[in-house]
C-alpha positions as semicolon CSV with decimal commas, in nm:
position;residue;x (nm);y (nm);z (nm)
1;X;6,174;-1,653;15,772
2;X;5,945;-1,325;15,833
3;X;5,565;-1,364;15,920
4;X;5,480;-1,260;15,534
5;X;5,727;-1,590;15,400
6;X;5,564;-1,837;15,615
7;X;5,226;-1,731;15,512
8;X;5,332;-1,747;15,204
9;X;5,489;-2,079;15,214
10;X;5,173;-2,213;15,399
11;X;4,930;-2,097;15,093
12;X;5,162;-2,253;14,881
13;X;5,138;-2,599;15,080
14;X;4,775;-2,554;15,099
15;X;4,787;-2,547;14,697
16;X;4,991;-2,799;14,637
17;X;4,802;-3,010;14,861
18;X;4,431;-2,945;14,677
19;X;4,645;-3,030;14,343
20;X;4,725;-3,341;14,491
21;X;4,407;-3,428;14,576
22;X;4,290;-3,351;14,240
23;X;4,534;-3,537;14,105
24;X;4,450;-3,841;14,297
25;X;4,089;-3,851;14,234
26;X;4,108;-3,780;13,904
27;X;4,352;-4,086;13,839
28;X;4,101;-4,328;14,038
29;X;3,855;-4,217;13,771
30;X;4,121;-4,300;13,496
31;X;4,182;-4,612;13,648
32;X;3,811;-4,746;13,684
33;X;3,801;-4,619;13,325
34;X;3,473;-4,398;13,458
35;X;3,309;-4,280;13,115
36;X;3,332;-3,931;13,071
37;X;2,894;-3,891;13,114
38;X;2,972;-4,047;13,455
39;X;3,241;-3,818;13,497
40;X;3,004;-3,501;13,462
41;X;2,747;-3,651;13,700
42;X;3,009;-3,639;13,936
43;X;3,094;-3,280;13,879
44;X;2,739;-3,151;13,901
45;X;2,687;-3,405;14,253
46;X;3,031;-3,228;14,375
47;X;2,912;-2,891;14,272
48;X;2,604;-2,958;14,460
49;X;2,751;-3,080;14,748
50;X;3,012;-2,750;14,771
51;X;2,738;-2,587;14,861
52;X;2,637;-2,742;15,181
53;X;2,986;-2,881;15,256
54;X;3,083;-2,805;15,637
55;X;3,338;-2,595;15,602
56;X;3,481;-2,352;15,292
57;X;3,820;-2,606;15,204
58;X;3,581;-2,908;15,168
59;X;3,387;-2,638;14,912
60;X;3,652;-2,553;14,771
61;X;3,809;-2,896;14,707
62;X;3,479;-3,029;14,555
63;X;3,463;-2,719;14,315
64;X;3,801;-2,789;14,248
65;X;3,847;-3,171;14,194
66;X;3,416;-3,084;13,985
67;X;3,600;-2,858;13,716
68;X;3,908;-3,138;13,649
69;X;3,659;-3,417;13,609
70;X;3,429;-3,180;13,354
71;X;3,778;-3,062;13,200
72;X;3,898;-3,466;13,135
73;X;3,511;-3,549;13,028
């Protein structure tokens, strides 16, 4: 595998891995039946919080797990 394929293939584990994550908190909501309202109080605390997370993939997870739970609200 050359240098450029296993950066690739890490970038793609990295996505796969924030899906996941998405994923996962977005079926906890499902399965505490969270109201969509609740939902988008959620997004706008995780949106909030991205921008004083520690480090840029916390950021980026909370932007990205904010925009699924305003998506399924």
């Amino acid at each position: 595998m050359t240098p450029e394929e296993r950066i690739a293939a890490a970038e793609q584990a990295t996505a796969d891995t924030q899906l996941a994550a998405v994923k996962l908190v977005t079926r906890i909501m499902d399965g505490y039946k969270t109201p969509p309202e609740a939902r988008k109080r959620i997004a706008r605390l995780l949106i909030t919080l991205s921008a004083s997370a520690p480090n840029q993939a916390e950021a980026q997870l909370a932007r990205l797990v904010a925009a699924a739970l305003r998506k399924d609200s």
